[in-house]
N, C-alpha and C positions, 0 to 999 in steps of 0.2 A: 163573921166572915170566915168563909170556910182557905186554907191556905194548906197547897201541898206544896213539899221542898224536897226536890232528891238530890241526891249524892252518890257517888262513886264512881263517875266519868272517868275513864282513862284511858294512855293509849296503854296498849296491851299487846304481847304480838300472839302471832297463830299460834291453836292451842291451851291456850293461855285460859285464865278463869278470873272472873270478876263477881263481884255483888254488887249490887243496887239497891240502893233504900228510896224509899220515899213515906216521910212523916206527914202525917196528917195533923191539921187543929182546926178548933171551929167548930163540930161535930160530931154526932156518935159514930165514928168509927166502926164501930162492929156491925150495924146495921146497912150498912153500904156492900157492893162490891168494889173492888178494884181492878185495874185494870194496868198492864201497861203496855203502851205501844212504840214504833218508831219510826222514823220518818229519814229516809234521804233526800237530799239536795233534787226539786224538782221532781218529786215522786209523792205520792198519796202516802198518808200518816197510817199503817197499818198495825194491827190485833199483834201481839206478841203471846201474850200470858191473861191468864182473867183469875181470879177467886174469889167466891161469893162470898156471902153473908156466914154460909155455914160452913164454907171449906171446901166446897167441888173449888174444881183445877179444869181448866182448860188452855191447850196449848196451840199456837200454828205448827202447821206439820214440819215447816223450814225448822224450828227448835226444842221438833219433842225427840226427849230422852237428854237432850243437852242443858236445857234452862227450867229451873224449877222457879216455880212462883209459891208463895208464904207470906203468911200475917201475922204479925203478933199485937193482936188489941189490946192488950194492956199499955204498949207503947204509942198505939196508933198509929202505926209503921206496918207499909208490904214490901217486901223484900223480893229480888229476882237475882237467882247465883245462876251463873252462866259460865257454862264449861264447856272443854274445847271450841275454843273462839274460832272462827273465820272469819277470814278479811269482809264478806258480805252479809255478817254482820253488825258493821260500821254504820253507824246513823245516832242518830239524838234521838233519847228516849226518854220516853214521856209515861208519867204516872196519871189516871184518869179517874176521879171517884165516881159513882153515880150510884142511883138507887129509884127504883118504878116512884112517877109521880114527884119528884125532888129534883129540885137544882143540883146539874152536872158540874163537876168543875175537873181542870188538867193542872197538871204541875208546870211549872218553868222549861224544864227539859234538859238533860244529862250528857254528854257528847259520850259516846262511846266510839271507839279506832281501835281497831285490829289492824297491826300492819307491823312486819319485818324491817 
């Protein structure tokens, strides 16, 4: 049973920098993508960050240059460090594994709050 767990939820104010983990078990990890997304209150769970199996990056335009996405397979952990925070990007964020042909799975989800 595959099981994602993230961490490092908090409030944070404007500016501000965070990381986020999410551990993976279950799984070959390195053969997957991941993914993380998030979601506000009453809004569609959207793309934040992606990186493959080999290490392309792909970012939404709202946090490129700001939030870096990274894997470290030997822990089975992806990472997203997010710098200069903005209050609108406040939501619960969600780690998402998947890979062509194999069962998807999301993590729990992480509060993230930007706010003064």
């Amino acid at each position: 049973q595959v099981q994602l767990v993230e961490s490092g939820g908090v409030l944070v104010q404007p500016g501000g920098s965070l990381r986020l983990s999410c551990a993976a078990s279950g799984t070959a990890f390195s053969l997957y993508a991941m993914d993380w997304y998030r979601q506000d209150p009453e809004k569609q769970r959207d793309l934040v960050a992606r990186i493959s199996s080999d290490g392309t990056t792909d970012y939404a335009d709202s946090v490129k240059g700001r939030f870096t996405i990274s894997r470290d397979n030997a822990k089975s952990t992806v990472y997203l460090q997010m710098n200069t925070l903005k209050p609108e990007d406040t939501a619960v964020y969600y780690c998402y594994i998947h890979r062509l042909n194999h069962v998807s799975y999301w993590g729990q989800g992480t509060q993230v709050t930007v706010s003064s």
